[in-house]
N, C-alpha and C positions, 0 to 999 in steps of 0.2 A: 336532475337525476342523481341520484348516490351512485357515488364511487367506489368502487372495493381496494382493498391493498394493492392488487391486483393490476387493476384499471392505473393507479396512481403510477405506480413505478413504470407502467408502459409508457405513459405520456412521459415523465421526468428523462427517460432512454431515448424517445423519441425528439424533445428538444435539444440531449447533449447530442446525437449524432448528428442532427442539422449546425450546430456550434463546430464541429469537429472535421467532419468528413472533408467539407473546403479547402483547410489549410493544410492538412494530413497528406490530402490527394497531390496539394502545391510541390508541399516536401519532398513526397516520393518520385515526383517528377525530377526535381533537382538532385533524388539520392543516383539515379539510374546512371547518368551517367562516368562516375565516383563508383561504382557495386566491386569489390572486389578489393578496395584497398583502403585499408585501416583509418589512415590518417588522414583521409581525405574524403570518409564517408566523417568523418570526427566531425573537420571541424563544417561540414554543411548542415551536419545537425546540431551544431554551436551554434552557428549563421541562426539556425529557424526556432530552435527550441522557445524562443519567447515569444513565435508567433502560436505558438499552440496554446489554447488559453487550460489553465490550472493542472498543466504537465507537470509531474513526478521525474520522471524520464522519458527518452528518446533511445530507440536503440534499433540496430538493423541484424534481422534475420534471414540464415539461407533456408532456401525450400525445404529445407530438413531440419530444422527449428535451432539449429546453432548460431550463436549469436556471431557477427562479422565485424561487430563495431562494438566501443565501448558506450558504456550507461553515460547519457548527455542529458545536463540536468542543468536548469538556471543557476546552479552555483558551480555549475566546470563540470570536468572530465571523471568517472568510477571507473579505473580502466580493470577492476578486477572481476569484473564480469565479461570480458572477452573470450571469446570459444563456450559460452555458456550452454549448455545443451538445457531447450527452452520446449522440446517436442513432447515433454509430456505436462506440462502446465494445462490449466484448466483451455484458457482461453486459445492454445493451439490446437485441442481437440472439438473445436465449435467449426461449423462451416462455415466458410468467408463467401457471403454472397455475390453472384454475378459481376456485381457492379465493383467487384475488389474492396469492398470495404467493410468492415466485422466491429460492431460496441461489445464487446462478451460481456457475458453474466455478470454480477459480481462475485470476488471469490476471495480467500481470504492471504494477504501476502505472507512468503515465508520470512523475510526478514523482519517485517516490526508487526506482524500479525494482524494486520488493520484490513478492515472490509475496503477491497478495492476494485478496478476495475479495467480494461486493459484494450487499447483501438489498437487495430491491425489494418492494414491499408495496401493491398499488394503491388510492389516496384515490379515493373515490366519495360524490359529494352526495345531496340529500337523497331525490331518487328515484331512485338504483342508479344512476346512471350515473358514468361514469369519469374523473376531472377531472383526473389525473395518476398520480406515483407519489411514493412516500418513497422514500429513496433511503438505506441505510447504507453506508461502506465499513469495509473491516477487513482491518488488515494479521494475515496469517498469523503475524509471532511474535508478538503480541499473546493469538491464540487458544490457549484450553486443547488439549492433545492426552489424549484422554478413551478410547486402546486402545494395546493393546501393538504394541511392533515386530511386523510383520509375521515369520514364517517364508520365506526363500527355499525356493522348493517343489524337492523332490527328482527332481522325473520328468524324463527325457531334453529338453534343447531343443535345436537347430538355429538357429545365427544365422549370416546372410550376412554377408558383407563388400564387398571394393571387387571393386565386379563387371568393372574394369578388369583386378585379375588374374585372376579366375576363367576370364578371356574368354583371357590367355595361358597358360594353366595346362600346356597339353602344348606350349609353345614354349621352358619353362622345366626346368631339373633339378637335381636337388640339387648342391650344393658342397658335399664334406667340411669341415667346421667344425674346426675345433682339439677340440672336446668331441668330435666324431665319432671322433676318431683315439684319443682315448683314455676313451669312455664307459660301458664298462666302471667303471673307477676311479670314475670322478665321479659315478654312481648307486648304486656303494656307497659312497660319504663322504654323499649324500643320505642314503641307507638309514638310515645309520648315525648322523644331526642329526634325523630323523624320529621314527626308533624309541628312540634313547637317549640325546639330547642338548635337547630340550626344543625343539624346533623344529614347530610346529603347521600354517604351511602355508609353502609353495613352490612360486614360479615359474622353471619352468625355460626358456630361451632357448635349445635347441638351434642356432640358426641364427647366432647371438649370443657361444655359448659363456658364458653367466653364471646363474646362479642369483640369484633373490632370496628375503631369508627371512625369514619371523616368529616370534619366541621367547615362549614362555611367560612369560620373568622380564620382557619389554620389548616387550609387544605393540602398542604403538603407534608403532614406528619399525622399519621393514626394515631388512637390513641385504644388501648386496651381493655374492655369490660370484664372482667371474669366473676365467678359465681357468686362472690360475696358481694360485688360491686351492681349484678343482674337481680338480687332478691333485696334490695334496699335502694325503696323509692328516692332515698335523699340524694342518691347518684344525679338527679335529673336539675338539680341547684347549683353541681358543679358549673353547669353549662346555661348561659345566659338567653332570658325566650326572647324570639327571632320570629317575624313573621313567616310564613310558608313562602317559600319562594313564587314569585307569580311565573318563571318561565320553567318550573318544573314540569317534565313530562308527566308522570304520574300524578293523578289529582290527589289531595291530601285525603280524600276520603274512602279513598282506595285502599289507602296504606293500612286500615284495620283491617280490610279483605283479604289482603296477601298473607298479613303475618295468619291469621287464622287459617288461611289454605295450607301454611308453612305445614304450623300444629299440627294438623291433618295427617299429610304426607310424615311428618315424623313418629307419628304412634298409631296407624292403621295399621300397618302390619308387622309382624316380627322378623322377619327375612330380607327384605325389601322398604328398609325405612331411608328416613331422609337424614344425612348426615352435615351436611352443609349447606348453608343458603346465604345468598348477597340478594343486596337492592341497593340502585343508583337510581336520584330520583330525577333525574337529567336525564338519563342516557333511556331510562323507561324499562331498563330488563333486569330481570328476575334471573337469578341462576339460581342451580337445583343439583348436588350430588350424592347420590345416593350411597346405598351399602355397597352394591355390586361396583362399584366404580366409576361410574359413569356421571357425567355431567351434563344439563342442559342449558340452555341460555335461550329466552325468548323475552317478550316482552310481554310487560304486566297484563294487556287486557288478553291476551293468547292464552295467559296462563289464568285469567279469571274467566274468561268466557266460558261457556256453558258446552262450545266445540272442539272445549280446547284439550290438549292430550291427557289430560289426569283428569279424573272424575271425583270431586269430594264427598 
């Protein structure tokens, strides 16, 4: 079953709080009896801070998010965060569940600005009640990443844009482009770096006149088409022929259908034309943004089928 972003980062929170909540829970058992004094809540979270695995710091909070201890960190003591008032940070406005233990969000730190994340564990004395909290931080590169990249899911989506243009949309009309006058040519020199020159995905700029494009032998660096380089076939020499990839989503003989649907949607109408388009012939999806600002993303036979939301 595909995963969404979503789904991904639940499970990745879900293995560090089983990593975590154990030894958090050890800790706050040994802060409790120590709550109230400085150097003796120190050095117990000196004593533990190594068993906490890929801790930033350690630090103990009263029920009203003031800090009571200094920042305890596997290289010693930050005593300049003592008395820290910590009650409006992201992660002390989150609910600490039942069981006294809280993984927050992640959220972004104020000192070195880095995507981080913050376990809360509540210290309770010797009759159950609540005398603060432990406090760990944890920078994000720090943590293990414990699942796979995510799949971008293939089903249709719909994204807005600047709802300033959509608002002029019928005050506006196309302008023949340089590519317009001769696009023809330059969706068959695409066709033709698609299907048999090793070119995997492209962005085309109808409104722009330029193509950008990724190759197979150099996929970490585009490379730029613009109008003199789209109306002269000998562009297709630069780049050396490549068989059609066999694990490509898109079948090679597709790719003359798309770019002609492209056509279509860019000169059917004057108000509502097409101003941008990719294809990735891996991932199988076609995007689409128009005049009004909007963007779509589906996959190639969605967007060739006979059911599918644009009619040619």
């Amino acid at each position: 079953m595909q995963q969404s972003w979503k789904d991904n980062i639940y499970q990745q929170r879900e293995q560090l709080a089983l990593l975590l909540h154990e030894p958090l829970a050890l800790l706050a058992d040994l802060c409790a009896p120590a709550w109230g004094r400085r150097e003796d809540l120190d050095a117990v979270l000196l004593d533990g801070v190594r068993s906490i695995p890929h801790c930033t710091y350690l630090y103990c909070l009263g029920t009203d998010g003031v800090q009571i201890s200094d920042n305890v960190g596997p290289d010693g003591l930050a005593p300049e965060h003592f008395g820290r008032d910590r009650s409006q940070r992201p992660y002390m406005n989150e609910a600490v569940p039942v069981w006294g233990f809280l993984l927050s969000d992640a959220y972004i730190s104020l000192a070195k600005r880095r995507p981080s994340l913050t376990a809360l564990q509540i210290v309770r004395g010797e009759n159950g009640q609540a005398l603060g909290y432990l406090g760990a931080d944890f920078d994000l590169r720090n943590l293990p990443v414990s699942s796979q990249l995510y799949e971008e899911p293939g089903h249709w989506r719909q994204i807005k844009g600047d709802p300033a243009i959509r608002g002029n949309v019928f005050q506006q009309c196309r302008i023949e482009s340089p590519m317009d006058q001769n696009l023809e040519q330059a969706l068959a020199i695409l066709e033709e770096l698609l299907t048999q020159r090793g070119v995997f995905q492209c962005q085309i700029h109808f409104s722009s006149s330029q193509a950008t494009i990724w190759t197979l032998d150099d996929p970490y660096r585009y490379r730029i088409l613009d109008q003199e380089a789209l109306s002269d076939a000998d562009i297709c020499l630069v780049y050396p022929p490549q068989a059609y990839p066999a694990d490509a989503t898109i079948p090679m003989q597709d790719i003359t259908r798309i770019l002609a649907n492209l056509r279509s949607l860019r000169m059917s109408d004057e108000n509502i034309y097409l101003r941008m388009s990719s294809i990735n012939i891996f991932n199988g999806m076609v995007s689409l943004t128009f005049s009004c600002d909007g963007t779509h993303y589906m996959r190639f036979d969605e967007f060739l089928g006979q059911d599918g939301p644009f009619w040619f």
